[in-house]
ROMARGU-321103 format. One record per residue (C-alpha): x, y, z. Coordinates in steps of 0.05 Angstrom, whole numbers, padded with zeros to 5 digits, always signed. Example, Ala and Ser with C-alpha at 12.3 -4.5 7.8 and 13.67 -1.06 7.14 Angstrom:
+00246-00090+00156/+00273-00021+00143/
//
This chain:
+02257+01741+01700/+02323+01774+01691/+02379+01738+01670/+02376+01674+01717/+02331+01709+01777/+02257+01695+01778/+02216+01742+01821/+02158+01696+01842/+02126+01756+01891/+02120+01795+01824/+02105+01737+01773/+02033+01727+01829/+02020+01796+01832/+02020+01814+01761/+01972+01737+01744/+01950+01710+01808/+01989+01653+01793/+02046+01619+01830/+02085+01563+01796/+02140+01513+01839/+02182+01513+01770/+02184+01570+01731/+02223+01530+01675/+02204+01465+01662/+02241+01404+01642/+02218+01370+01577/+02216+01301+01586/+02166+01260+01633/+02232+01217+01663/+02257+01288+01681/+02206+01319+01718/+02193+01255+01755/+02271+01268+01782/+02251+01338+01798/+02212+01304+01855/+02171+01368+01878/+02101+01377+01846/+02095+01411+01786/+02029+01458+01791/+02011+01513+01801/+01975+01559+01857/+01916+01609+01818/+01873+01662+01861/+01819+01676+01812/+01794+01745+01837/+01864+01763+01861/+01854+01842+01840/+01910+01857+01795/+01947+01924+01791/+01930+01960+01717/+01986+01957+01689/+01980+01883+01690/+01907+01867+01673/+01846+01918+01636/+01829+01962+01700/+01749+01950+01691/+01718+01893+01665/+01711+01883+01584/+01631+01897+01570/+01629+01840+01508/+01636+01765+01505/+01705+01735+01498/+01727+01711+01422/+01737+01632+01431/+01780+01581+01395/+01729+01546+01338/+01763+01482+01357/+01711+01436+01397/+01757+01405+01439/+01803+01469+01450/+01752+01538+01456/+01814+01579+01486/+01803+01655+01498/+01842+01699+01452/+01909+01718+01494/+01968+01756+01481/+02009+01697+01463/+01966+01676+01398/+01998+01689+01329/+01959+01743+01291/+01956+01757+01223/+01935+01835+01208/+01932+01821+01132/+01883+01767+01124/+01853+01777+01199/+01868+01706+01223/+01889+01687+01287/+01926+01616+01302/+01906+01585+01371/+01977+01571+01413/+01948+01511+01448/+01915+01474+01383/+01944+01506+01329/+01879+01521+01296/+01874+01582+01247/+01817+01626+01273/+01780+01689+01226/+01763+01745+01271/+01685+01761+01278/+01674+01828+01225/+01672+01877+01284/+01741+01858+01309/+01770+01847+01234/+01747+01926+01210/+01782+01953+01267/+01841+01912+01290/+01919+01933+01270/+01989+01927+01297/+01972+01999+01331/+01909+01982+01348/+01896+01930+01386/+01843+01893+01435/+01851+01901+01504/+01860+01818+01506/+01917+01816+01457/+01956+01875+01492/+02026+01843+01509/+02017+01862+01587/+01945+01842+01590/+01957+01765+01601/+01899+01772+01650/+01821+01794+01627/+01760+01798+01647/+01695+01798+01611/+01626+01819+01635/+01588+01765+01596/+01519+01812+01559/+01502+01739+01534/+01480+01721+01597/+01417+01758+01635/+01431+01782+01708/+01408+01740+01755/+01397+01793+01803/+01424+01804+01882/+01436+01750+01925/+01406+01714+01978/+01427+01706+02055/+01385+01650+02098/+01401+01652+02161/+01401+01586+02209/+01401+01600+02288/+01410+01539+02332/+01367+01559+02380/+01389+01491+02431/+01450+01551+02452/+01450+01586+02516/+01405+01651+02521/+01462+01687+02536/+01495+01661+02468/+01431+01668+02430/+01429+01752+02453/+01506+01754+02424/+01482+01721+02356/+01425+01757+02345/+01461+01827+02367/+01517+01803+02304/+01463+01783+02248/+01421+01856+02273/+01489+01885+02253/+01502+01842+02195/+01434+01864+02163/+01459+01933+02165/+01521+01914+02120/+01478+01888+02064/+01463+01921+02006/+01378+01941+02009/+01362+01896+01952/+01387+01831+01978/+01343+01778+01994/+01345+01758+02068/+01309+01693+02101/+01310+01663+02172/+01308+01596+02203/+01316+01570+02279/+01314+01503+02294/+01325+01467+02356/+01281+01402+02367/+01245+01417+02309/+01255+01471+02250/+01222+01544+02246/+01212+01574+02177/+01202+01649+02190/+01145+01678+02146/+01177+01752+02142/+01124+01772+02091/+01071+01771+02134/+01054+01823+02175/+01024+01848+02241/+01053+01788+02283/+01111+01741+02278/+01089+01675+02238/+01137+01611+02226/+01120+01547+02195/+01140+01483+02241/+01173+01427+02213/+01190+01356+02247/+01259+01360+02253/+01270+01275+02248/+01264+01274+02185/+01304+01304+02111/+01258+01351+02064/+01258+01353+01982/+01239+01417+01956/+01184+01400+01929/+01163+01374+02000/+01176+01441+02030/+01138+01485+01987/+01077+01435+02003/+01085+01437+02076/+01095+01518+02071/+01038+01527+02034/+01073+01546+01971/+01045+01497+01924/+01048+01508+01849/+00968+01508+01843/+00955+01561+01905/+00943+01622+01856/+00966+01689+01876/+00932+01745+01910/+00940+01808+01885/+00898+01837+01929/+00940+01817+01997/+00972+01869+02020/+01003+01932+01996/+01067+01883+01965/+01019+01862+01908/+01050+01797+01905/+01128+01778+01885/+01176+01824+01866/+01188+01825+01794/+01243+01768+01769/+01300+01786+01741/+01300+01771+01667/+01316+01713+01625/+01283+01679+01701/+01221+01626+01699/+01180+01679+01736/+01187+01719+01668/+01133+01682+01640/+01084+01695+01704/+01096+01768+01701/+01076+01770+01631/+01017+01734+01642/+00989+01778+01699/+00964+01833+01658/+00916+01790+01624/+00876+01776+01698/+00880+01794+01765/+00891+01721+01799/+00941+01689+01758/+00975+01618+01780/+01047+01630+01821/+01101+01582+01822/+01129+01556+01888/+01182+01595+01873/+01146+01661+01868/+01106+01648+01938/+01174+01627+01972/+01207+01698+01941/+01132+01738+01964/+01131+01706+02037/+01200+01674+02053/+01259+01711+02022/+01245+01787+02019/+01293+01845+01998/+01321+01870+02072/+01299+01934+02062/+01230+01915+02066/+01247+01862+02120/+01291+01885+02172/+01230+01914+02222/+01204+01841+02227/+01268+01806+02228/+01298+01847+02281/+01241+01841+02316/+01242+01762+02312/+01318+01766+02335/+01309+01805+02392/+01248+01753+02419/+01296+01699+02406/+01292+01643+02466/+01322+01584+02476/+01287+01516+02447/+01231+01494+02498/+01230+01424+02497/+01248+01392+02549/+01318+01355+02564/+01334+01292+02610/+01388+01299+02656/+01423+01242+02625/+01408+01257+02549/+01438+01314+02496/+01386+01372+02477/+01357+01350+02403/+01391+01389+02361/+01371+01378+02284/+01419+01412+02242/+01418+01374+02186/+01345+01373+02176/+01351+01459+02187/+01402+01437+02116/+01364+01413+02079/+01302+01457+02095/+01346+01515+02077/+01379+01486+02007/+01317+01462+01997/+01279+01534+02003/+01335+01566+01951/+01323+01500+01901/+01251+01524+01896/+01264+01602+01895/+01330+01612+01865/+01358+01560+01829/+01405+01590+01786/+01421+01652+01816/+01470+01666+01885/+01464+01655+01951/+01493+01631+02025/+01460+01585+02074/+01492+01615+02129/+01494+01563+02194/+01511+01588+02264/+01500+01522+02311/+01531+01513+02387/+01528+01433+02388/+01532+01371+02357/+01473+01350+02307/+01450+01290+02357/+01373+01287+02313/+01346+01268+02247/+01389+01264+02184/+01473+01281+02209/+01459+01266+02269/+01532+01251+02300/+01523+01227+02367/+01461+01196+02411/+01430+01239+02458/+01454+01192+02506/+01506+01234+02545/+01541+01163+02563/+01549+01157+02483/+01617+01200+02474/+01629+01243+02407/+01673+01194+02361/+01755+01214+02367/+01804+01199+02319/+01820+01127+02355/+01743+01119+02339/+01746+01144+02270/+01809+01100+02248/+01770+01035+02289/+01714+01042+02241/+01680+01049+02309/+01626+01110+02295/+01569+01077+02267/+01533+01152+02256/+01597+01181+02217/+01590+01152+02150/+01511+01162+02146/+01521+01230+02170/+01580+01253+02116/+01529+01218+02063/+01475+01253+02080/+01512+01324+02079/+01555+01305+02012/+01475+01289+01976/+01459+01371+01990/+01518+01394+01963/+01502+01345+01902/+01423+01363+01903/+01432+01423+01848/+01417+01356+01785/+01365+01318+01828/+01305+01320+01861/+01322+01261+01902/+01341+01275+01971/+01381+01207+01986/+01414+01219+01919/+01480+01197+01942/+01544+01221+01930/+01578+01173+01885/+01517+01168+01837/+01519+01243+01827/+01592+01245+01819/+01589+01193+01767/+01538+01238+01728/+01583+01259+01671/+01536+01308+01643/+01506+01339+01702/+01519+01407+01712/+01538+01413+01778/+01553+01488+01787/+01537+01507+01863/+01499+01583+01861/+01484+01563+01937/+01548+01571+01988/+01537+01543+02058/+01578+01569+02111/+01579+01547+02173/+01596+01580+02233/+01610+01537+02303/+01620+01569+02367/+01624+01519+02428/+01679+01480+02470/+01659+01407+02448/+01649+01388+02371/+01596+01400+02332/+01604+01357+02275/+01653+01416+02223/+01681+01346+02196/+01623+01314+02167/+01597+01374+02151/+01669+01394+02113/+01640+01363+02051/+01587+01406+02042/+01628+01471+02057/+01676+01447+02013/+01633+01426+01948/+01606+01497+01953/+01656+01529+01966/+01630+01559+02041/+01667+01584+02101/+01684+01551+02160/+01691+01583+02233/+01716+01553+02287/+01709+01589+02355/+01688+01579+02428/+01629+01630+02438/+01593+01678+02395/+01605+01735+02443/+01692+01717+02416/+01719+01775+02366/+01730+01704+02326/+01664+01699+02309/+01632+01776+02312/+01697+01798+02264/+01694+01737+02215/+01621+01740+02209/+01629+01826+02183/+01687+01809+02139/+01645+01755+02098/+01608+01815+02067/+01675+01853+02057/+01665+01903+02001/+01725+01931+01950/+01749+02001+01969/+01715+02053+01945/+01769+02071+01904/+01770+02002+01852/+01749+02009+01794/+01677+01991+01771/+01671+01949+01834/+01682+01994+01889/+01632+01998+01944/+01613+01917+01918/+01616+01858+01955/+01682+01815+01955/+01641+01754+01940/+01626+01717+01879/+01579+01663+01867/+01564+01600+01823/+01646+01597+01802/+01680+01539+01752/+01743+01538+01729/+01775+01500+01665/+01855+01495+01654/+01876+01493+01578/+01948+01467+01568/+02006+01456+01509/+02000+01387+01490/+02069+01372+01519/+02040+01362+01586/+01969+01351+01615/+01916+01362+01676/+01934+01310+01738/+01874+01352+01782/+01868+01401+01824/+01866+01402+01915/+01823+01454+01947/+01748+01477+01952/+01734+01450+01884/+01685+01391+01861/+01702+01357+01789/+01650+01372+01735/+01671+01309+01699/+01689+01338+01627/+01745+01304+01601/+01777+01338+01541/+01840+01324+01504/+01902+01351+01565/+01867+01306+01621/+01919+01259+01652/+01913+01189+01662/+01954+01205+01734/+01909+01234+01771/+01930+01281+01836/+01872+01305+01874/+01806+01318+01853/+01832+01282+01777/+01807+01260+01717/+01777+01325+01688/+01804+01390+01660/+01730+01426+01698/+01720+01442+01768/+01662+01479+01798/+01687+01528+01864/+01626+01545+01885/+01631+01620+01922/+01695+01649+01917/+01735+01709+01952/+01790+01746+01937/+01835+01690+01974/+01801+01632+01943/+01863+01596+01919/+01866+01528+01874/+01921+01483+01876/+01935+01452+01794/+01974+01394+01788/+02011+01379+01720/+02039+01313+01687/+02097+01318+01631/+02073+01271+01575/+02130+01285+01526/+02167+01229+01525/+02260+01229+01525/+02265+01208+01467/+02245+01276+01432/+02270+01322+01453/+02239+01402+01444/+02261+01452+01399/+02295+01511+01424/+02248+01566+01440/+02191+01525+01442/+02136+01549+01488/+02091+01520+01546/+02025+01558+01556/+01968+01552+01612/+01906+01581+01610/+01858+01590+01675/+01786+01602+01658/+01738+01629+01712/+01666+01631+01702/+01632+01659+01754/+01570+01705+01774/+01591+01767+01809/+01557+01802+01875/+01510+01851+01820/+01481+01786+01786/+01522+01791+01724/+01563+01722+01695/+01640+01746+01685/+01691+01705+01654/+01765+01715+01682/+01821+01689+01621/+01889+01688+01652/+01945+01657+01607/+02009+01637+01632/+02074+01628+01584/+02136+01596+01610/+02207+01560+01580/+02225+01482+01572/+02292+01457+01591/+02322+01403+01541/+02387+01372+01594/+02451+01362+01556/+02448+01286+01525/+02372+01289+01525/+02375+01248+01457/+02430+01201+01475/+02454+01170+01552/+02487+01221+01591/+02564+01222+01604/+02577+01197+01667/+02597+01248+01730/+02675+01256+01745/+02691+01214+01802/+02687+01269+01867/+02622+01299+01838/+02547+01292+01867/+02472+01324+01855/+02446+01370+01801/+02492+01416+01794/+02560+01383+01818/+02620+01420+01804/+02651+01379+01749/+02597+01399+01699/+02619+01439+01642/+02609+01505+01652/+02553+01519+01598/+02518+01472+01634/+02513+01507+01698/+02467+01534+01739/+02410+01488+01713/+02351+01535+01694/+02296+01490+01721/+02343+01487+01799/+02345+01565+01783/+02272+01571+01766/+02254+01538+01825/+02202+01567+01878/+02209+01531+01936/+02148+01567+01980/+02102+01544+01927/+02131+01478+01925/+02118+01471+02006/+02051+01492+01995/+02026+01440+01932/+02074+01378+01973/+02027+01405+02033/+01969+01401+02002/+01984+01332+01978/+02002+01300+02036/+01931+01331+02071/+01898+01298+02009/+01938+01240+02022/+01912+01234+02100/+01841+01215+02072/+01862+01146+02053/+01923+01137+02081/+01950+01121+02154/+01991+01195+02168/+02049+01148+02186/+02051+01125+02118/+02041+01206+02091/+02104+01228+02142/+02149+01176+02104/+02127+01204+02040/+02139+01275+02057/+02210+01247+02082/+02228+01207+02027/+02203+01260+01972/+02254+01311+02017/+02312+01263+02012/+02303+01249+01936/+02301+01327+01916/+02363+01342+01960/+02399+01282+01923/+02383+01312+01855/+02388+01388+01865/+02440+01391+01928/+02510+01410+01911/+02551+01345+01949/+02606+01296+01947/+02579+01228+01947/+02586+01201+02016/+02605+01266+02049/+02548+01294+02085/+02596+01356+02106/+02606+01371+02031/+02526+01376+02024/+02502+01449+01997/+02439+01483+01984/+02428+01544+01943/+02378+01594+01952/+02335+01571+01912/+02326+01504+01957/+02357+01530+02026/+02294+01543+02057/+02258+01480+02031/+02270+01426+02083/+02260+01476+02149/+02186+01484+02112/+02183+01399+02109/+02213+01399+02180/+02156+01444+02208/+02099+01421+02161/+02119+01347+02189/+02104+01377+02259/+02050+01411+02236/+01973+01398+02258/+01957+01376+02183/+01996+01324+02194/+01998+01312+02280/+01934+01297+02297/+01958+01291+02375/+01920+01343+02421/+01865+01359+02361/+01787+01335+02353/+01765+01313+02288/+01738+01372+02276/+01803+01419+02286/+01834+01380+02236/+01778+01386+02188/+01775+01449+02197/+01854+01463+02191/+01863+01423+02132/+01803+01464+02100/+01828+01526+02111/+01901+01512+02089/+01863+01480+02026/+01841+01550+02008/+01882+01600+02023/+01937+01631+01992/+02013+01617+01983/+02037+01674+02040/+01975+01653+02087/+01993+01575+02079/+02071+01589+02091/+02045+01627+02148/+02011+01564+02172/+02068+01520+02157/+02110+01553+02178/+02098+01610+02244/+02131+01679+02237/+02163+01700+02305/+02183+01770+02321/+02230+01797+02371/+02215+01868+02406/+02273+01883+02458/+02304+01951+02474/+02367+01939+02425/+02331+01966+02369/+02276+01951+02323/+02233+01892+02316/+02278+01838+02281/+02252+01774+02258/+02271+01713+02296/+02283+01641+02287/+02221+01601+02298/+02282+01575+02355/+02275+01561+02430/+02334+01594+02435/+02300+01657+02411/+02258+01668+02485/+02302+01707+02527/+02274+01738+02584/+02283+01815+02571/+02251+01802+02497/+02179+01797+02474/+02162+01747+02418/+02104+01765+02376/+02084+01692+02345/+02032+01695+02279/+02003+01615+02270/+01945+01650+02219/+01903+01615+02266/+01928+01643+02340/+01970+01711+02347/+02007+01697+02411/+02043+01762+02446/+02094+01732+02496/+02127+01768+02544/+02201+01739+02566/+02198+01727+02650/+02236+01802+02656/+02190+01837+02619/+02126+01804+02647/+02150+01822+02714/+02169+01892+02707/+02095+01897+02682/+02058+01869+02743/+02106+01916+02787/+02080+01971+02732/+02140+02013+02713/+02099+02016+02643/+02062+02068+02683/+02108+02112+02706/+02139+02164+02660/+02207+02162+02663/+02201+02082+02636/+02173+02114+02576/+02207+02062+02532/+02189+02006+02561/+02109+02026+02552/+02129+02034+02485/+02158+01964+02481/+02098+01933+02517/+02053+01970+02462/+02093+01951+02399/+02071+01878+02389/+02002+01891+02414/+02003+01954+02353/+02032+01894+02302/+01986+01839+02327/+01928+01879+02321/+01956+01905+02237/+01959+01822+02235/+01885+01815+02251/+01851+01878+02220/+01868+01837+02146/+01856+01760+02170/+01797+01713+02156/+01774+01673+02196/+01798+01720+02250/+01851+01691+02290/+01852+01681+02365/+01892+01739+02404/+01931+01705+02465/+01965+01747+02515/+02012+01706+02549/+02076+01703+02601/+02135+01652+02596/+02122+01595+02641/+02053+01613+02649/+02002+01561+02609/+01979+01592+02563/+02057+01602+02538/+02039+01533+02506/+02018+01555+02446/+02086+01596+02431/+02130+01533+02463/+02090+01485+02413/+02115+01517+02351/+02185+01522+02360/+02241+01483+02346/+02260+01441+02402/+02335+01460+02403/+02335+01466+02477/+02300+01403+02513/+02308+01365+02576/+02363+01320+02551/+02409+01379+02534/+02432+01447+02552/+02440+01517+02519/+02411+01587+02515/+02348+01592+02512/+02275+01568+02549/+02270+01488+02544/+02219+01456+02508/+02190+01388+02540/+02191+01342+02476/+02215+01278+02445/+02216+01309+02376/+02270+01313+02340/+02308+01388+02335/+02322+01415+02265/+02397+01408+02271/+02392+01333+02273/+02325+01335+02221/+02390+01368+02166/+02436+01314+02186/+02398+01251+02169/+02377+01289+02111/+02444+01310+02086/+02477+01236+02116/+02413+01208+02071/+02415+01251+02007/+02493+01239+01990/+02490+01167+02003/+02511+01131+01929/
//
C-alpha cells in the first residue's frame, strides 16, 4: 500500500492471498454495515517469486507456538528478543525460548529464513515425517462406451503412461456389467479378477475375493520380481521386510500382494498394460432394445478406493474415472435401465421426485468418508460427526465424463469434492476437452524452479488450519474442502460454509486450488482499538508433495483496523443534503474512509459468489437472487457518494465502480440460472468456480470480449450487444467456451476467400489474430475449454449472444445486433439500484 492505494494484483502475488478489505473496521456492528464478506481467497501452492518467499523449501521442522490451543509457526511479525532469546507469539501473546540450535546462532544480522521481514510465506520439508514414496494412478475404463470411444481412451491413457515418472505405481480397472481387476503382475497372458458389479465392496472384501488374503504367504520363488517392492520406510510393510531374512516364505499382508500383483511401478508395467488397452472391447453382455446398458460405476468406486485402503493407506494417489453414461447398476445407480425411466431434471430434483438421487449421493459421500472406517454403509453424517477422526484424503478421485446425456457428475460431486479430484465435462473422448485436460493433470514445474523443477504440479493428502488475532474469528471456509472438526479458541459461532472448525482437509491440490475463508468481527463498539494495533492471519498447509515428502506451507498475513470517528460515543448526525459513506459534509480528516479505500471489489464478487452457490444447496435460487440484490443495494447505500432521494446525485468510486456490473452478470450467470443446464452442468460449474482462482472466477463471472477490426489493435470491449458490428470480430473467453465470432462482413468476405489472395494481406491477418489469442487462452486453461468457431446469426452465435448485455432487444432500437430476451439490460439493473440505494 502506498499512501491510500492498495495493489491487490501485488498483495496475491507476493502471499497467495486475496482479501475483499484490506483494512478492516473494528467493531462487529461495523463490519456487518460493510455488507460484503469479509474473507479471504488463499492458493496454497501458488509459486511465489523469491523475493517474496525462501526460493527452495526449508530442510527442518517449523518452530511452533508452546501454547496448546495456539501452536502458530514462527513469522516475521512475532516480537523477538536477541538478549534473552525469547520470542512472544502475535496471536496468543505467549513468550516462547528458542530451541538451543536457533538460540547459539540467531542475531539482529542474522536471522532465520522465517523471521526475514519479506519472507511472510515458508515452506518446510517436514524430516519428522518418513516419505511415503511415489504415487499411485488406478485407472477406471467404462467399457459400456462405443468401440470407437474406447480406441480414443485407450490411445490418451497409452500417452498418459508416458508422462509419468518410472517409479509410479499404476493399476487398471474396466467395468461395464460387472468389474475387471487387471492382474498386471502376472505374466505371459492378460489375467483380471471378475467382480459382480450389483453389489458395494469393503476392503477387506476385496483382498479376499483377489486372492490377497493376509494368511496367503508369499512366494519368493515366483517369478524374477521376488515378491513386493520394498516399502518405503516408517510403512507397515517395514516390519515384513525385516522379517524375510530370517526364512524364505514369510506371511504378506494384503497390502503387499495388492502392491506385488495389482499396483506395479509403470516401468515394469507398461508392456502388459498397453497391451490390455489396445485389446480393449466393448462390454459383451447383452442389451434389450428397450433397457440402458448396465453400467456399474459405483461399484468400479468402491473396488478402486477400496484396492488403495488395503495397499496405500497413508500415502498419495488418484482414482482416476473415465465413464460415457449414467451409473444405471448396483450402488449410485441414477436411473433404471428402463429407457422409459428419464434421468431426473431439476423440476425432478426440486419435486423430491428421484427416488435413486439421495441413495446414490449417500453412497458416494460414504467413500470419500471411508479413510476412519471399515464400514462400507458408513454414512455420511455419522462420519462427519466423528470429532476425532482424522479424515485426511491421500486418495483423489477424478472423474472424467465424456458423453451428450448425464452421467451422474452431481451425485458424484461429493466425492470429487471431499478429495479434492477433478471434474471434466465433455462430449467425446476423441474432444481436445478431454485428450488436453487429461495431459495437463500431470503438469510438471518448469525445469527452471527451484528444487521442484521437472516434478509434478500435484500434491496429495492436503489440510489447512487458519490462526487469527482474537479480535475476530473463523465463520468457515467454501470450496473443495471437508471440515476436520477441531474446534480451537477463533472458531465462530456464525458459521459461513463448511463452519464450525478452524481445520479443513483439501484433499489433492494444484497450483490453482483456491479456498475461500470467511471471517466474523467479535470485538464488540463499545471498545474501541488502540491506534496501531494489528490484525494477523496465518494459513497453514500440510500437505504430502509429488516425491513422498510431508511439507508444511506458513503464510502470515498482517493488515490495519479502522476505529470510525465517535466509535465510543453516538455519532453526530449527517448535515442535511448529505448521503452514504463518504458524503461530502464529513470533515475532512475524516475522508476517504480507509476500509471504502481498502476495498477489493473482484474479491468481494468472488466470496458473495461463492456464497450464494453455497446458498443454492438449501435454498430456492429465487430466494438466493433476492439476497444477492438486497446485499448490492445495502453496500451502495453505505459506501455510494449520494444525496438522499436523488438517484442522479448517486456516485461510485473506483474502488466500488465495477462492483454491481459483476452482481448484474453473476445474477445472469449459470451458478445462479439454472434454465437451459442439466443437473450435472451446474454441478459441475459451481465446482469449478468453487476452486479456482480470483482472475479465473471473474473470468467466469464475468466474460472478457475482445474486439479485432482493421482500426487498430485489439481493444477490449464491453461485454455489450452493441459491441457486434459487422466488420469486427469478437473474441469471447467464458473459462469454460472460447467463442471466435466473426461480424456478418467479415464472415462473408471469408466464404468469398479474399483471406487467400495476397493483396488482402490484412485481412488474413485479422482472421488469424483471435484464433493466435484464443489458442494463448487455452495452452494455460484447466479443464480445457471448448473452442467455438462461429458466424453472427448463425447458431452456434448463441453462446456469444447469451453473455451479453441485452442493451439492444426486440422492444427497442440502437446500434448494435439484438438480443431475444426478457432480461433486464444493465442500464435499467443501475437505476433501480441507484433509485433503491438513496432512498431515506
Amino acid at each position: 500500500m502506498q499512501g491510500e492505494h492498495y495493489d491487490h494484483a501485488a498483495s496475491e502475488e507476493a502471499s497467495g492471498a486475496r482479501l475483499s478489505f484490506h483494512c478492516w473496521p473494528s467493531s462487529r456492528l461495523e463490519a456487518t454495515r460493510c455488507v460484503a464478506p469479509i474473507g479471504a481467497l488463499y492458493t496454497p501452492l501458488k509459486k511465489l517469486p523469491p523475493s517474496c518467499a525462501p526460493p527452495t523449501a526449508l530442510a527442518y521442522d517449523p518452530i511452533r507456538c508452546s501454547q496448546p490451543n495456539c501452536s502458530s509457526v514462527l513469522n516475521p511479525f512475532c516480537q523477538v528478543d536477541f538478549r534473552t532469546k525469547i520470542w512472544v507469539c502475535p496471536f496468543c501473546l505467549q513468550r516462547n525460548h528458542f530451541p538451543p540450535h536457533y538460540a547459539e546462532n540467531i542475531s539482529e544480522q542474522n536471522l532465520p529464513a522465517e523471521l526475514i521481514p519479506q519472507f511472510a510465506t515458508c515452506e518446510y520439508e517436514l524430516p519428522s515425517v518418513p516419505p511415503a514414496g511415489p504415487p499411485a494412478f488406478v485407472f477406471c475404463i467404462d467399457t459400456c462406451a462405443h468401440a470407437e470411444e474406447l480406441k480414443e481412451l485407450a490411445d490418451s491413457i497409452q500417452q498418459i503412461l508416458n508422462l509419468l515418472p518410472d517409479d509410479s505405481l499404476v493399476g487398471l480397472i474396466t467395468f461395464g456389467t460387472n468389474v475387471q481387476v487387471h492382474e498386471l503382475g502376472f505374466e505371459g497372458i492378460p489375467k483380471a479378477y471378475v467382480l459382480r458389479g450389483n453389489k458395494e465392496y469393503a476392503p477387506a472384501k476385496v483382498g479376499q475375493l483377489l486372492g490377497c488374503g493376509g494368511s496367503t504367504q508369499g512366494k519368493l520363488q515366483n517369478g524374477a520380481r521376488g515378491g513386493a517392492p520394498p516399502p518405503p520406510p516408517g510403512q507397515p510393510g517395514m516390519m515384513h521386510q525385516q522379517q524375510q531374512m530370517n526364512g524364505n516364505q514369510i506371511p504378506e499382508t494384503p497390502g503387499q500382494q495388492v502392491l506385488r500383483r495389482f499396483l506395479l511401478p509403470v516401468s515394469e508395467c507398461s508392456m502388459t498394460l498397453e497391451s490390455i488397452l489396445e485389446d480393449l472391447r466393448k462390454d459383451p453382455w447383452p442389451v434389450a432394445s428397450d433397457k440402458r446398458v448396465a453400467r456399474c460405476t459405483g461399484c468400479a468406486f468402491s473396488v478402486a478406493t477400496s484396492l488403495l485402503d488395503l495397499a496405500l493407506p497413508r500415502r498419495g494417489a488418484r482414482v482416476m474415472m473415465f465413464v460415457g453414461g449414467p451409473c444405471t447398476s448396483g450402488p449410485g445407480a441414477i436411473v433404471s435401465r428402463l429407457k422409459t425411466d428419464d434421468i431426473r431434471s431439476h423440476a425432478d430434483l426440486a419435486r423430491n421426485a428421484e427416488p435413486l438421487h439421495k441413495p446414490a449421493c449417500e453412497f458416494y459421500s460414504s467413500l470419500a468418508g471411508r479413510h476412519g472406517s471399515k464400514d462400507p454403509k458408513a454414512h455420511k453424517k455419522k462420519w462427519e460427526q466423528t470429532p476425532g477422526n482424522d479424515a485426511r484424503s491421500m486418495h483423489v478421485v477424478d472423474v472424467f465424463a465424456c458423453a451428450l446425456d448425464q452421467v451422474g457428475m452431481l451425485e458424484m460431486g461429493e466425492l470429487v469434492e471431499k478429495t479434492g479430484g477433478h471434474m471434466v465435462l465433455g462430449d467425446s473422448f476423441g474432444q481436445s476437452v478431454f485428450k488436453e485436460s487429461l495431459r495437463r493433470v500431470f503438469r510438471t514445474y518448469e525445469p527452471d524452479v527451484p528444487e521442484d523443477g521437472g516434478k509434478m504440479q500435484m500434491a496429495f493428502g492436503a489440510t489447512m488450519e487458519v490462526l487469527t488475532s482474537k479480535e475476530f474469528k473463523v465463520s468457515g471456509a467454501i470450496g473443495p474442502v471437508t471440515s476436520l472438526h477441531r474446534k480451537g479458541p477463533n472458531v465462530s459461532d456464525i458459521e459461513v460454509g463448511r463452519g464450525g472448525t478452524n481445520t479443513w482437509s483439501l484433499g489433492g491440490i494444484d497450483p490453482s486450488t483456491t479456498v475461500a475463508i470467511y471471517f466474523d468481527i467479535v470485538n464488540p463498539g463499545t471498545s474501541p482499538l488502540p491506534d496501531g494495533k494489528r490484525r494477523l492471519i496465518q494459513f497453514l498447509t500440510r500437505y504430502q508433495h509429488s516425491n513422498g515428502r510431508t511439507r508444511l506451507r506458513s503464510t502470515t498475513l498482517c493488515g490495519t483496523w479502522y476505529n470510525p470517528p465517535g466509535d465510543d460515543k453516538r455519532p453526530p448526525p449527517p448535515p442535511p443534503n448529505a448521503g452514504g459513506y463518504n458524503h461530502p459534509g464529513m470533515a475532512p480528516q475524516q475522508q476517504p474512509s480507509p476500509v471504502k479505500m481498502s476495498f477489493d471489489q473482484e474479491a468481494a464478487a468472488v466470496l458473495l459468489a461463492r456464497v450464494a452457490v453455497e446458498r443454492t444447496d438449501t435454498e430456492e435460487v429465487a430466494d438466493v437472487l433476492r439476497w444477492v440484490d438486497r446485499s448490492l443495494i445495502r453496500l451502495c447505500a453505505k459506501f455510494a457518494d449520494y444525496t438522499p432521494d436523488d438517484p442522479n446525485s448517486f456516485r461510485l468510486s473506483p474502488e466500488l465502480s465495477l462492483f454491481p456490473q459483476f452482481v448484474f452478470h453473476l445474477r445472469r450467470s449459470q451458478f445462479l440460472q439454472l434454465f437451459n443446464s442439466s443437473p450435472d452442468e451446474a454441478a459441475y460449474y459451481r465446482y469449478i468456480l468453487n476452486k479456482e482462482n480470483t482472475t479465473n472466477s471473474l473470468v467466469m463471472i464475468q466474460p472478457t470480449l475482445l474486439s479485432y477490426s482493421f482500426n487498430g489493435p485489439p481493444q477490449p470491449a464491453l461485454l455489450d450487444s452493441q459491441s457486434v458490428r459487422p466488420d469486427t470480430i469478437l473474441l469471447l473467453d467464458t473459462f469454460f467456451h472460447v467463442v471466435v465470432f466473426h461480424g456478418e462482413t467479415c464472415a462473408a468476405w471469408r466464404e468469398q476467400r479474399y483471406h487467400e489472395q495476397e493483396e488482402h494481406v490484412a485481412f488474413r491477418n485479422l482472421l488469424e489474430a483471435p484464433q493466435a489469442d484464443a489458442q494463448m487462452i487455452m495452452d494455460n486453461r484447466f479443464p480445457v475449454p471448448r473452442y467455438i468457431l462461429c458466424d453472427q446469426h448463425k447458431s452456434e452465435a448463441r453462446f456469444l449472444m447469451a453473455k451479453l448485455n441485452p442493451s439492444v432487444t426486440h422492444n427497442n432500437e440502437g446500434a448494435g445486433a439484438q438480443v431475444f430476451t426478457d432480461d433486464v439490460s444493465l442500464r435499467v439493473f443501475m437505476e433501480h439500484l441507484m433509485k433503491l440505494a438513496v432512498q431515506s
